[in-house]
Backbone and ligand atoms as CSV (ligand in chain L), in Angstrom:
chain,resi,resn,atom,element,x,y,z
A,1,UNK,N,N,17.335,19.438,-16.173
A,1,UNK,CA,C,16.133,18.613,-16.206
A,1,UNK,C,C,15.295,18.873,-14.945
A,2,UNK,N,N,14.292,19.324,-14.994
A,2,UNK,CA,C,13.240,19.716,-13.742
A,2,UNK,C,C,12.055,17.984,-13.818
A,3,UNK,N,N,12.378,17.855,-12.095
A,3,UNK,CA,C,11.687,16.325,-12.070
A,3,UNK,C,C,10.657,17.139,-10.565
A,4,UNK,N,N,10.256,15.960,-10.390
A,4,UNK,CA,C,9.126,16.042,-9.544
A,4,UNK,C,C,8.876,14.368,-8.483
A,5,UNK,N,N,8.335,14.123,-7.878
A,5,UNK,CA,C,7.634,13.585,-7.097
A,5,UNK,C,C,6.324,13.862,-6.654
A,6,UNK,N,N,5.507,12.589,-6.961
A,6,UNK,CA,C,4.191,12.624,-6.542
A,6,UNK,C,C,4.126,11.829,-5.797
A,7,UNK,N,N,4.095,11.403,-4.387
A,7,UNK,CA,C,3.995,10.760,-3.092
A,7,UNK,C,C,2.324,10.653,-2.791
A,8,UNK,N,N,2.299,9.324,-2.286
A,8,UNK,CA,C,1.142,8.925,-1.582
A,8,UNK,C,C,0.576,7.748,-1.254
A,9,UNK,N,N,-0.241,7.299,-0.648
A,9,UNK,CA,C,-0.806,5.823,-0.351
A,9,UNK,C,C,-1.351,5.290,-1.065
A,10,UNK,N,N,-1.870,5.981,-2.214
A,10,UNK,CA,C,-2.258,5.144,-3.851
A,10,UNK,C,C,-3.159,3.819,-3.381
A,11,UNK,N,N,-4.208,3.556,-2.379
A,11,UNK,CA,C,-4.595,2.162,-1.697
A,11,UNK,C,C,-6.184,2.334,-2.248
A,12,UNK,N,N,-6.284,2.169,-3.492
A,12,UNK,CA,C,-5.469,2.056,-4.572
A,12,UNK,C,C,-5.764,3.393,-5.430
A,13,UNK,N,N,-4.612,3.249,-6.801
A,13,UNK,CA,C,-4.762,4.777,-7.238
A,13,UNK,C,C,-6.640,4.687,-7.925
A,14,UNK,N,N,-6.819,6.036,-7.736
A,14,UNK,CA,C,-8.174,6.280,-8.598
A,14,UNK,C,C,-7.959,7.362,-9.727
A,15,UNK,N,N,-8.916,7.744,-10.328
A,15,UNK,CA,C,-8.674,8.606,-11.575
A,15,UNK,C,C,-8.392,9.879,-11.484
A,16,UNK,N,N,-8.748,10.586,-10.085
A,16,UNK,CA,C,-8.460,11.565,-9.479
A,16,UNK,C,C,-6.750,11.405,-9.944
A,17,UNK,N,N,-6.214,10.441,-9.034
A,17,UNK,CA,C,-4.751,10.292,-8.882
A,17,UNK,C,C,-4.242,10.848,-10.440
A,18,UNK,N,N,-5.108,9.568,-11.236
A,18,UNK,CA,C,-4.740,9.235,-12.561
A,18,UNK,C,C,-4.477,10.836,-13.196
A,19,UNK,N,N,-5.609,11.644,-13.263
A,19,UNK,CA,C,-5.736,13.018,-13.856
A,19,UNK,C,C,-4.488,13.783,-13.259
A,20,UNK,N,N,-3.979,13.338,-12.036
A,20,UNK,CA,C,-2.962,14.399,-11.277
A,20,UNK,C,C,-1.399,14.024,-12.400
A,21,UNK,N,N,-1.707,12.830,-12.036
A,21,UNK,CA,C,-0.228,11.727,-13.186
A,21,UNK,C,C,-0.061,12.775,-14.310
A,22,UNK,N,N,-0.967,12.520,-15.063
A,22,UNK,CA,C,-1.152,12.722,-16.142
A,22,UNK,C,C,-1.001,14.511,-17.044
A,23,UNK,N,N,-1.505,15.313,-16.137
A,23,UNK,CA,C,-1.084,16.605,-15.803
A,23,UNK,C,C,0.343,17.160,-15.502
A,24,UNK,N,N,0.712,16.583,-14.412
A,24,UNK,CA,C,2.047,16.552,-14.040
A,24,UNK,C,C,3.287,16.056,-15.131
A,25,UNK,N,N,2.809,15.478,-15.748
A,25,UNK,CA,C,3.561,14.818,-16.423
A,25,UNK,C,C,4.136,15.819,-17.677
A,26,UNK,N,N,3.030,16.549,-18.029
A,26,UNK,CA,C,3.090,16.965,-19.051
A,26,UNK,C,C,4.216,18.334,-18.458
A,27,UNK,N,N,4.017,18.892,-17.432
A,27,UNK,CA,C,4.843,20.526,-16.726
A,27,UNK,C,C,6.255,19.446,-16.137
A,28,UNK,N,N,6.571,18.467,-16.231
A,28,UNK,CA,C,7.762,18.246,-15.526
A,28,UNK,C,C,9.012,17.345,-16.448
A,29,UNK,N,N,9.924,17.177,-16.570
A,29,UNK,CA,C,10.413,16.137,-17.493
A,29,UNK,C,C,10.918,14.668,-17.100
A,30,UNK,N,N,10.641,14.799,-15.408
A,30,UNK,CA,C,10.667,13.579,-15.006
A,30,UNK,C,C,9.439,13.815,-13.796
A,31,UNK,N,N,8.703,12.271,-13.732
A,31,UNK,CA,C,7.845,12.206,-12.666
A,31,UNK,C,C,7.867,11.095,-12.081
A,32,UNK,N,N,8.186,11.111,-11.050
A,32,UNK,CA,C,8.297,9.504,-9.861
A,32,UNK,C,C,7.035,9.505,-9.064
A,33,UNK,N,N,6.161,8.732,-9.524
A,33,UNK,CA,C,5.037,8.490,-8.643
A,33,UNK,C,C,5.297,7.421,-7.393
A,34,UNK,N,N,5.539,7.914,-6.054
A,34,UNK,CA,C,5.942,7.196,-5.174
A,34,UNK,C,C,5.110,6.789,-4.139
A,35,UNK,N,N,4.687,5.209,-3.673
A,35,UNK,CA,C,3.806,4.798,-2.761
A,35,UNK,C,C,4.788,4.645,-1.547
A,36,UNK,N,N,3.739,5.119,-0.450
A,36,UNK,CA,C,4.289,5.114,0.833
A,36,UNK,C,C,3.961,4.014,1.081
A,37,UNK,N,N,5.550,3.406,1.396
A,37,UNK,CA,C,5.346,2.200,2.916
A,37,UNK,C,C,5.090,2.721,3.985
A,38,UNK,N,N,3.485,2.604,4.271
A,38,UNK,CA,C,3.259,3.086,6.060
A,38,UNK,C,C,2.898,1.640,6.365
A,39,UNK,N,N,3.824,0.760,7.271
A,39,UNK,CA,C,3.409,-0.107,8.071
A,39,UNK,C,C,2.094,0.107,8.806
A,40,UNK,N,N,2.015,1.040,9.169
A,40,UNK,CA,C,0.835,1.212,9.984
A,40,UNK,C,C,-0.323,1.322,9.764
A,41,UNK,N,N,-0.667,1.790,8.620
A,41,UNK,CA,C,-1.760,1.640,7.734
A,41,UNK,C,C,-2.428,0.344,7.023
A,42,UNK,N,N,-3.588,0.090,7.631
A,42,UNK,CA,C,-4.246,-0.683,7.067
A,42,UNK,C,C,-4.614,-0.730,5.634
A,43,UNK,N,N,-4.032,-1.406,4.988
A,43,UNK,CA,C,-4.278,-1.220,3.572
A,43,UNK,C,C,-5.058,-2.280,2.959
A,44,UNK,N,N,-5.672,-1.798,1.768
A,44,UNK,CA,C,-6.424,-2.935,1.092
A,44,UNK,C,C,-5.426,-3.666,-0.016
A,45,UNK,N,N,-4.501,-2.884,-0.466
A,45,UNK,CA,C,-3.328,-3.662,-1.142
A,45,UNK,C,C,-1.675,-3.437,-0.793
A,46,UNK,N,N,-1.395,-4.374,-1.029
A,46,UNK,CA,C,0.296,-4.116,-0.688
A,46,UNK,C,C,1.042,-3.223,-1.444
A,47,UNK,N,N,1.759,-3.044,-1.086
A,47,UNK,CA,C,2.905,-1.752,-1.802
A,47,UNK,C,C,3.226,-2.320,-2.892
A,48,UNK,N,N,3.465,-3.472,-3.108
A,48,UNK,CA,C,3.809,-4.218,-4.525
A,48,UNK,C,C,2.722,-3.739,-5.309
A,49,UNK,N,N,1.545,-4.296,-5.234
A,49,UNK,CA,C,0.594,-4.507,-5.623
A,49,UNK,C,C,0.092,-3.388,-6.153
A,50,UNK,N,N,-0.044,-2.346,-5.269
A,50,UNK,CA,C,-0.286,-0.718,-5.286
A,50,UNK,C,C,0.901,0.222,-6.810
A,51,UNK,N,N,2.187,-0.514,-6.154
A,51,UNK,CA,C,3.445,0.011,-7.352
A,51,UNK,C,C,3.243,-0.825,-8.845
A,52,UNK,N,N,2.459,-2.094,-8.643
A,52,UNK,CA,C,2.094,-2.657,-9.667
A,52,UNK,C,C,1.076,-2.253,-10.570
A,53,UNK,N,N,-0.330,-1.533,-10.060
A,53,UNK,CA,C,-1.375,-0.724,-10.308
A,53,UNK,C,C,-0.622,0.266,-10.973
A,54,UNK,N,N,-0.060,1.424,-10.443
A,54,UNK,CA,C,0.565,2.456,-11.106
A,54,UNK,C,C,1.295,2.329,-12.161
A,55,UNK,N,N,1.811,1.325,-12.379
A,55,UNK,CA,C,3.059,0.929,-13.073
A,55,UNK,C,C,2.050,0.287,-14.866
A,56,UNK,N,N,0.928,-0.288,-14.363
A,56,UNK,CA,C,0.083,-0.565,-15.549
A,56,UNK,C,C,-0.358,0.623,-15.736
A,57,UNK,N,N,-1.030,1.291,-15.146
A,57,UNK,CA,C,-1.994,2.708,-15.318
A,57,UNK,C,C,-1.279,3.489,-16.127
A,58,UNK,N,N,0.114,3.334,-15.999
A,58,UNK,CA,C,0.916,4.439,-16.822
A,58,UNK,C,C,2.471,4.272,-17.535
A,59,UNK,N,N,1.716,2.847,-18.142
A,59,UNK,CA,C,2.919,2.492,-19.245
A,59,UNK,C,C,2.936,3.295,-20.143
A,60,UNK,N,N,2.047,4.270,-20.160
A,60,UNK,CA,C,1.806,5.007,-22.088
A,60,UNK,C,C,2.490,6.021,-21.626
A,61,UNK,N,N,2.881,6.628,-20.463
A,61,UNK,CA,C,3.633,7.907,-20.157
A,61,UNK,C,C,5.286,7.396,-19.665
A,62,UNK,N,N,5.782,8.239,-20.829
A,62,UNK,CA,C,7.212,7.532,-21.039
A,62,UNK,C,C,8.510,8.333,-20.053
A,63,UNK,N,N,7.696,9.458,-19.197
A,63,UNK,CA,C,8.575,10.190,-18.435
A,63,UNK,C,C,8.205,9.934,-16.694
A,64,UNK,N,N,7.228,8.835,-16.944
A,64,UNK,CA,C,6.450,8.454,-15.725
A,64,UNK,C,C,7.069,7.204,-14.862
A,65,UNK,N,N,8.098,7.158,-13.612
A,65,UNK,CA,C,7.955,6.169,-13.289
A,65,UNK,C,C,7.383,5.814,-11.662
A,66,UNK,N,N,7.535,4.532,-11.382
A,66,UNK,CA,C,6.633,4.664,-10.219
A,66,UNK,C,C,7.697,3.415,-9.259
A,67,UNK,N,N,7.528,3.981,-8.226
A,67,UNK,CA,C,8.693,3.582,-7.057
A,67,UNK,C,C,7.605,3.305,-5.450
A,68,UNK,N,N,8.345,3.011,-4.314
A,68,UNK,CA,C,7.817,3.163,-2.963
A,68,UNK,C,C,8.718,3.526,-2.283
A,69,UNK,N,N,8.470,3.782,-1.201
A,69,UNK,CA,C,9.530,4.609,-0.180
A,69,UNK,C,C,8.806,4.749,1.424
A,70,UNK,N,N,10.001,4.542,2.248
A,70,UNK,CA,C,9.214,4.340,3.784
A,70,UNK,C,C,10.149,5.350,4.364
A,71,UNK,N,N,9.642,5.653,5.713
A,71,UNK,CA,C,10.486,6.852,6.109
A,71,UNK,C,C,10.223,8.199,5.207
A,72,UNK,N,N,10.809,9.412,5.605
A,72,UNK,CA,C,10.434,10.563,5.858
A,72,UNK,C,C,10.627,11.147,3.873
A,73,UNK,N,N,9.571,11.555,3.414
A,73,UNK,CA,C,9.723,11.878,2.192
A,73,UNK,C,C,10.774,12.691,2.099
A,74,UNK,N,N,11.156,13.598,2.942
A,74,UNK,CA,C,12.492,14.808,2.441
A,74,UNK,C,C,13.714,14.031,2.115
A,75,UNK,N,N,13.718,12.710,3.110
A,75,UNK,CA,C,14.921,11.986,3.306
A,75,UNK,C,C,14.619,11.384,1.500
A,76,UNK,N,N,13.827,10.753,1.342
A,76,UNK,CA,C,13.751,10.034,-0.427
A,76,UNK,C,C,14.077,11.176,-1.196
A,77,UNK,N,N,13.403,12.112,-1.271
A,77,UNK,CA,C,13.879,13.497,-2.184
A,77,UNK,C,C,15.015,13.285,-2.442
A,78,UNK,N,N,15.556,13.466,-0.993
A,78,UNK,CA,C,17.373,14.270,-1.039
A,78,UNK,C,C,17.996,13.100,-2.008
A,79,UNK,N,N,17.777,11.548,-1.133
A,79,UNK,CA,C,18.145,10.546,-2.155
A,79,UNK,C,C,18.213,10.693,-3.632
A,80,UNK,N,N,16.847,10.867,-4.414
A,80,UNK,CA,C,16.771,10.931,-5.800
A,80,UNK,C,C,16.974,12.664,-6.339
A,81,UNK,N,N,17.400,13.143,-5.506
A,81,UNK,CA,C,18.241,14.439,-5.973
A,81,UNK,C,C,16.684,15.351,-6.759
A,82,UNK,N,N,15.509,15.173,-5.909
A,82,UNK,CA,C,14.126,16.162,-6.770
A,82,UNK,C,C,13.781,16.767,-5.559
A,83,UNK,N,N,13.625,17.973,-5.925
A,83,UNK,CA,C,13.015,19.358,-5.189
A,83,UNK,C,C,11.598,19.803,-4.898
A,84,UNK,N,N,10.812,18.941,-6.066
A,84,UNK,CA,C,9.519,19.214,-6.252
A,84,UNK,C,C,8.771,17.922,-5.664
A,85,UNK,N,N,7.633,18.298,-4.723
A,85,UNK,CA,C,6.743,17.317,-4.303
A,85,UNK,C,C,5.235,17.809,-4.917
A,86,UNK,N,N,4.719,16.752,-6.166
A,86,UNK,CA,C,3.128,17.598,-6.259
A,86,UNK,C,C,2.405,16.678,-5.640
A,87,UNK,N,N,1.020,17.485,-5.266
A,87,UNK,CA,C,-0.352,16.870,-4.059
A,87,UNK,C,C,-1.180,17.129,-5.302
A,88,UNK,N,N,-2.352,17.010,-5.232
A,88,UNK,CA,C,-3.835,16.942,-5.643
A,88,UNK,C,C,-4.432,17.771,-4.421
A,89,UNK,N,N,-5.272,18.798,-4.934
A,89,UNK,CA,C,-6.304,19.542,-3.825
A,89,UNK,C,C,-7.319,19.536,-4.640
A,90,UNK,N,N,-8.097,18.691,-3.346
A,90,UNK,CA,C,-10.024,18.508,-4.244
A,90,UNK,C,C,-10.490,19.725,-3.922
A,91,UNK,N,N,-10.274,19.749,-2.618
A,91,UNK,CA,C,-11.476,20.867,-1.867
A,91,UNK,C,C,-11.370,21.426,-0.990
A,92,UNK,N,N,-11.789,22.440,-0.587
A,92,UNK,CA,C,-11.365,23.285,0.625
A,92,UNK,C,C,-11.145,22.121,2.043
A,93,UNK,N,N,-11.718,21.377,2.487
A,93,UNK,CA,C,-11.103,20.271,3.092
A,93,UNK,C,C,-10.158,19.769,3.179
A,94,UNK,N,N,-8.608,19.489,1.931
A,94,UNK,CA,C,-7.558,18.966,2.091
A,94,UNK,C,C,-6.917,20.228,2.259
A,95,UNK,N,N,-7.191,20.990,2.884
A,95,UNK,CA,C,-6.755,22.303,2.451
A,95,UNK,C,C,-5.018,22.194,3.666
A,96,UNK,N,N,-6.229,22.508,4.527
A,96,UNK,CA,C,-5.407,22.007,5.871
A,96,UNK,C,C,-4.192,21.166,6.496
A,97,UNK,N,N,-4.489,19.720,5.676
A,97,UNK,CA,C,-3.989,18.560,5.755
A,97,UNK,C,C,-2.718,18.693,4.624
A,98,UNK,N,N,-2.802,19.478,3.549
A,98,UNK,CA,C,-1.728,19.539,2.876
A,98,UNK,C,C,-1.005,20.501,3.450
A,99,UNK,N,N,-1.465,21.545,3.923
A,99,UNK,CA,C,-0.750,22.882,4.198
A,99,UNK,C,C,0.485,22.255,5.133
A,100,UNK,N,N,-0.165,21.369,6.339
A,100,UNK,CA,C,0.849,20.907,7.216
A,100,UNK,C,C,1.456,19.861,6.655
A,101,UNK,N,N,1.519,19.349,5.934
A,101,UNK,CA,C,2.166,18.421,5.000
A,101,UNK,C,C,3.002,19.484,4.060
A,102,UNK,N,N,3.063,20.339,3.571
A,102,UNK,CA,C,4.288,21.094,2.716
A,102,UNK,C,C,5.108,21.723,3.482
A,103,UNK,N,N,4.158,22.733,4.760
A,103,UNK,CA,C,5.077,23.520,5.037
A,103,UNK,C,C,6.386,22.410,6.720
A,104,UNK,N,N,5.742,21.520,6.823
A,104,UNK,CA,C,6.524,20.511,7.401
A,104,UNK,C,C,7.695,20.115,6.470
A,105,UNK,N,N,7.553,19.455,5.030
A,105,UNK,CA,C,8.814,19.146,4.167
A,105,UNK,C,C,9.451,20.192,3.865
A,106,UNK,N,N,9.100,21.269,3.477
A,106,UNK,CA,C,9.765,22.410,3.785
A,106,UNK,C,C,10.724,22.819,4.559
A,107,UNK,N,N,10.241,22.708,6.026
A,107,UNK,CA,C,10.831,22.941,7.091
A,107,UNK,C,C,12.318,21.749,7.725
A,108,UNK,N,N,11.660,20.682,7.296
A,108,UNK,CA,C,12.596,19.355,7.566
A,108,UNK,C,C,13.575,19.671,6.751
A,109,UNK,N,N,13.226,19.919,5.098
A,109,UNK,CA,C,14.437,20.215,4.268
A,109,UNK,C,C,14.970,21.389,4.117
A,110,UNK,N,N,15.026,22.180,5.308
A,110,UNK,CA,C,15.763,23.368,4.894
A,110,UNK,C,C,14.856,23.922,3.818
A,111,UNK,N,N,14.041,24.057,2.982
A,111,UNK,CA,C,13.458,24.832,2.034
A,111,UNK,C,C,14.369,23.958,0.738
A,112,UNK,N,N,14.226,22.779,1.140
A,112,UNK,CA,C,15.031,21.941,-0.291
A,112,UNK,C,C,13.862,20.792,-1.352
A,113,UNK,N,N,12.878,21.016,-0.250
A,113,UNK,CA,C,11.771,20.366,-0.657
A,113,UNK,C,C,10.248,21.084,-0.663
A,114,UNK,N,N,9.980,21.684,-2.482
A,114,UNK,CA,C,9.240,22.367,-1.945
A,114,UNK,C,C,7.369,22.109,-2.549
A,115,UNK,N,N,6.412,22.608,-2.445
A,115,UNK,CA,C,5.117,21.614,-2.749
A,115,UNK,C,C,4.370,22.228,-4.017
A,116,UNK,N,N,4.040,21.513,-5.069
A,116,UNK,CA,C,3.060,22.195,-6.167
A,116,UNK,C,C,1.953,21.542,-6.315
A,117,UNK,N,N,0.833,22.424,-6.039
A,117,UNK,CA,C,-0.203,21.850,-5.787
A,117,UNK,C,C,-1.010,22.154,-7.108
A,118,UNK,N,N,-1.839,20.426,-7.420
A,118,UNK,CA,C,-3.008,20.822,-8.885
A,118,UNK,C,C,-4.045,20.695,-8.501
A,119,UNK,N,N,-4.260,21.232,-8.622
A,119,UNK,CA,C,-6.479,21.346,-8.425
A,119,UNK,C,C,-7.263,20.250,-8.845
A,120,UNK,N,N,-7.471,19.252,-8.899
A,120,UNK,CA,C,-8.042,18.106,-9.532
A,120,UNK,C,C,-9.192,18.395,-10.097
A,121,UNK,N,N,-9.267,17.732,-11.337
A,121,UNK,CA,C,-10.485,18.145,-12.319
A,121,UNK,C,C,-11.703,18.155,-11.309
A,122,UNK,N,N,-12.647,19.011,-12.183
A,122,UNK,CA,C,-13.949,18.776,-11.096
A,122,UNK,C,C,-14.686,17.098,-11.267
A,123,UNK,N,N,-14.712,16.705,-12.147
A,123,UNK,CA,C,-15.360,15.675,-12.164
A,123,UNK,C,C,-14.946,14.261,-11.231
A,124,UNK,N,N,-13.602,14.854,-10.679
A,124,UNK,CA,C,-12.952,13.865,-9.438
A,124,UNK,C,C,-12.922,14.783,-8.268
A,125,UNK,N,N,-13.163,15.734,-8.078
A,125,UNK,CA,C,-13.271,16.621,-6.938
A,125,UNK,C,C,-13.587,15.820,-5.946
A,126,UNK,N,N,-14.385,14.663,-5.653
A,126,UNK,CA,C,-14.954,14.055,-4.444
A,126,UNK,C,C,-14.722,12.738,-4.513
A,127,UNK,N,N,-13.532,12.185,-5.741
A,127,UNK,CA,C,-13.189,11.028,-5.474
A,127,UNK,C,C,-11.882,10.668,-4.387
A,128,UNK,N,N,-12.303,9.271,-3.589
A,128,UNK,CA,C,-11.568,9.122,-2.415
A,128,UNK,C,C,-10.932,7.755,-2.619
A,129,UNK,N,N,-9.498,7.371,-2.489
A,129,UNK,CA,C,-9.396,5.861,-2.444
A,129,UNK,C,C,-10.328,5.086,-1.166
A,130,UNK,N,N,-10.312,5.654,0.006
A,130,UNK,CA,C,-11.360,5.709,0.662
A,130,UNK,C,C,-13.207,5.274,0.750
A,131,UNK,N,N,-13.273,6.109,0.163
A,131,UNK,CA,C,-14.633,6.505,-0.763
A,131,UNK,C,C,-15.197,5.036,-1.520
A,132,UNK,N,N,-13.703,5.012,-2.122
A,132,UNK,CA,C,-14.086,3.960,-3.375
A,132,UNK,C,C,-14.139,2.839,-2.768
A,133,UNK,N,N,-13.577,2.348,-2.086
A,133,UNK,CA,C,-13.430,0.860,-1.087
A,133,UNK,C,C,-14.454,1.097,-0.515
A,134,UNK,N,N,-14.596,1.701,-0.149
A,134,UNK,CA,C,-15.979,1.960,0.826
A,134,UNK,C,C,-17.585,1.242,-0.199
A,135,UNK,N,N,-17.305,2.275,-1.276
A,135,UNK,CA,C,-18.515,2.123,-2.228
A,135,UNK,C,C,-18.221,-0.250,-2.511
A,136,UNK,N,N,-17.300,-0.349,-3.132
A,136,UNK,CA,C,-16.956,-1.334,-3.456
A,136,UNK,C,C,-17.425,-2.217,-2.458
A,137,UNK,N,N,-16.599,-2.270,-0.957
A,137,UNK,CA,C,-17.497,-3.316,0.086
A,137,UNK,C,C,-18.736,-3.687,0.149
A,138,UNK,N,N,-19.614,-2.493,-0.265
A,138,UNK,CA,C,-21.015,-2.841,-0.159
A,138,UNK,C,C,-21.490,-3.044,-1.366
A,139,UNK,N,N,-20.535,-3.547,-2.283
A,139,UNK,CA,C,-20.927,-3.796,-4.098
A,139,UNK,C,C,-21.281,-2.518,-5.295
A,140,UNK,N,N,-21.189,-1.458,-4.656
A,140,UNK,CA,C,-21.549,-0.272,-5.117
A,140,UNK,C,C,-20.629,-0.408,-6.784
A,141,UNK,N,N,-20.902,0.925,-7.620
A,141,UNK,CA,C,-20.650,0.724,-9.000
A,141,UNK,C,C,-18.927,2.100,-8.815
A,142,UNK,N,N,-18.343,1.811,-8.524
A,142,UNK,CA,C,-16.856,1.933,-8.667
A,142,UNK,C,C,-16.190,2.192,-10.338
A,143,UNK,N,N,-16.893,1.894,-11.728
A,143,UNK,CA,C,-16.652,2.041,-13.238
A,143,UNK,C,C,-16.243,3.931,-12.813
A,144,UNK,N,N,-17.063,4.442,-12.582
A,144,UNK,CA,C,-16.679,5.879,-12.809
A,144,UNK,C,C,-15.433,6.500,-12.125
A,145,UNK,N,N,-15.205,5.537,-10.784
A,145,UNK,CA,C,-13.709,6.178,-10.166
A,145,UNK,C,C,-12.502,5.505,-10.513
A,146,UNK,N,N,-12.033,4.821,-11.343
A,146,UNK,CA,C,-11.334,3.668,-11.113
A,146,UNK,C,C,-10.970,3.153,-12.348
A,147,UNK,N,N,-9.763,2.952,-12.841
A,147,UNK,CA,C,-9.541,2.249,-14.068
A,147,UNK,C,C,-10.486,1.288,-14.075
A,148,UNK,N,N,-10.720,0.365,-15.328
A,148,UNK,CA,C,-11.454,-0.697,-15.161
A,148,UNK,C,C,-10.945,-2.354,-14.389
A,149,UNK,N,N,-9.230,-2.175,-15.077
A,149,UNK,CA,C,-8.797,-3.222,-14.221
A,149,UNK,C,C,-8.624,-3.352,-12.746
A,150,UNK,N,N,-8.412,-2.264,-12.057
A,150,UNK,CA,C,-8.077,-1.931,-11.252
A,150,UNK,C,C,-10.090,-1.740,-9.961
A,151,UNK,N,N,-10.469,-1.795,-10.617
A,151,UNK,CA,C,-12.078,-2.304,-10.298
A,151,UNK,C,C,-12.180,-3.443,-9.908
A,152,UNK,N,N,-11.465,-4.270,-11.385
A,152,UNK,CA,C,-11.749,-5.684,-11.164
A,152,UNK,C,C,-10.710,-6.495,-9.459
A,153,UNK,N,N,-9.970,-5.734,-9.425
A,153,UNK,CA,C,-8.929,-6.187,-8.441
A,153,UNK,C,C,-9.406,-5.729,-7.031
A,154,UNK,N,N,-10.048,-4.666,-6.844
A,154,UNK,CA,C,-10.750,-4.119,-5.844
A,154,UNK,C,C,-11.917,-5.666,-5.594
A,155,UNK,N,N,-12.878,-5.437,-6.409
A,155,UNK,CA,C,-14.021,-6.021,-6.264
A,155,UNK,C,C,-13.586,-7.520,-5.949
A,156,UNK,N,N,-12.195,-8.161,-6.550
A,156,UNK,CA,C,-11.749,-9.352,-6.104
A,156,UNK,C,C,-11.181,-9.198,-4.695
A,157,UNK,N,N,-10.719,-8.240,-4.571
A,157,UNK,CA,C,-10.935,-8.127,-3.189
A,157,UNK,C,C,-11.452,-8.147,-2.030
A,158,UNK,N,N,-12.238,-7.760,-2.212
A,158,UNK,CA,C,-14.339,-8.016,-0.969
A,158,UNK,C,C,-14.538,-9.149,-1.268
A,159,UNK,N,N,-14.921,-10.155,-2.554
A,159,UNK,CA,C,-15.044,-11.203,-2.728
A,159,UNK,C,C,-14.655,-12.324,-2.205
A,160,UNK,N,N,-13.043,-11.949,-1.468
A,160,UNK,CA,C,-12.032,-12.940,-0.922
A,160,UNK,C,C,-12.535,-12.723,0.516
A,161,UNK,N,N,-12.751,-11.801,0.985
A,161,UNK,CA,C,-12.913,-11.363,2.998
A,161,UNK,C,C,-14.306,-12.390,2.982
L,1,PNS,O1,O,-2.123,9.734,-0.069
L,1,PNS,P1,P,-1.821,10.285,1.304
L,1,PNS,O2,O,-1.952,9.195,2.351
L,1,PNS,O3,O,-2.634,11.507,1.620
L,1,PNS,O4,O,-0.258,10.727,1.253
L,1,PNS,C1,C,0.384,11.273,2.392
L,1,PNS,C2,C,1.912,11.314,2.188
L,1,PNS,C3,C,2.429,9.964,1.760
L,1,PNS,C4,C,2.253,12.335,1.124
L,1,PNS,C5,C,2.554,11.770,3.540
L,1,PNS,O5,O,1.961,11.084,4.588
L,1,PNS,C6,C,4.063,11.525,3.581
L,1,PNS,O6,O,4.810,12.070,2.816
L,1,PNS,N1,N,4.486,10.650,4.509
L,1,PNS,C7,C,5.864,10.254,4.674
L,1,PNS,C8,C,6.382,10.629,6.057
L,1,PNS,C9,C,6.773,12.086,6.085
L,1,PNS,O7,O,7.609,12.550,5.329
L,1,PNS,N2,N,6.162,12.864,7.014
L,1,PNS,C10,C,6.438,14.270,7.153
L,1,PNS,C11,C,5.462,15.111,6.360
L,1,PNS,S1,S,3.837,15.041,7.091
């Protein structure tokens, strides 16, 4: 059985993410979409909350599940016994930021952890969880990046600050 891991801060997932899920899903026979506990990160939702998002987004994918994890991704790998870590690359920009992000798990795991990278559709090429909070604070229209529920939870979000 060939599985995978998709790791990340998901704060919160967008459709970008969604398209990566969804792709992945189909080349692997298991997929653990995993949110990082970074204490340190200011987040707009909690790891619950975030694992709760994912966990609706992708009840219809039956090889899809979704977990969190703190501390060093090679160390969770080794745990759930998967070799494969996939990223999303929008643009020559994450280019960098992933490179030292694979060839680091790489290196930590002995070559036990290794990275497959998908190109994200173009029509999310420039979507950011980032981006989207950003757009959202100032009331901006968020429908095109963003599940719809998952809009509504954002936008209840600014509403509350
Ligand atoms: O969505 P993000 O924030 O770009 O995801 C980054 C993530 C979670 C993949 C990366 O920061 C990570 O794996 N962090 C866990 C700590 C770790 O293993 N660090 C060593 C590799 S840089």
């Amino acid at each position: 059985m060939n599985a995978a891991i998709y790791p990340g801060s998901f704060d919160p997932m967008t459709l970008g993410h969604f398209d990566v899920i969804k792709r992945a899903s189909k080349m692997f026979d298991r997929l653990t979409v995993s949110v990082l506990d970074n204490k340190a990160k200011n987040a707009l939702f909690s790891v619950e909350e975030r694992v709760n998002i994912l966990r609706e987004a992708t009840k219809d994918l039956p090889n899809v599940t979704v977990d969190s994890f703190s501390g060093l991704l090679v160390d969770y790998a080794r745990e759930k016994d998967i070799h494969i870590s996939v990223r999303g690359l929008r643009a020559i920009t994450d280019f960098e930021y992933e490179l030292q992000i694979a060839q680091t798990n790489r290196l930590l795991s002995k070559g036990m952890l290794d990275t497959v990278f998908l190109t994200t559709s173009l029509e999310y090429a420039y979507l950011s969880s980032s981006g989207v909070k950003e757009m959202a604070s100032f009331g901006g229209d968020i429908s095109p990046c963003v599940p719809d529920f998952v809009a509504k939870l954002i936008y209840e979000k600014y509403n509350n600050k």
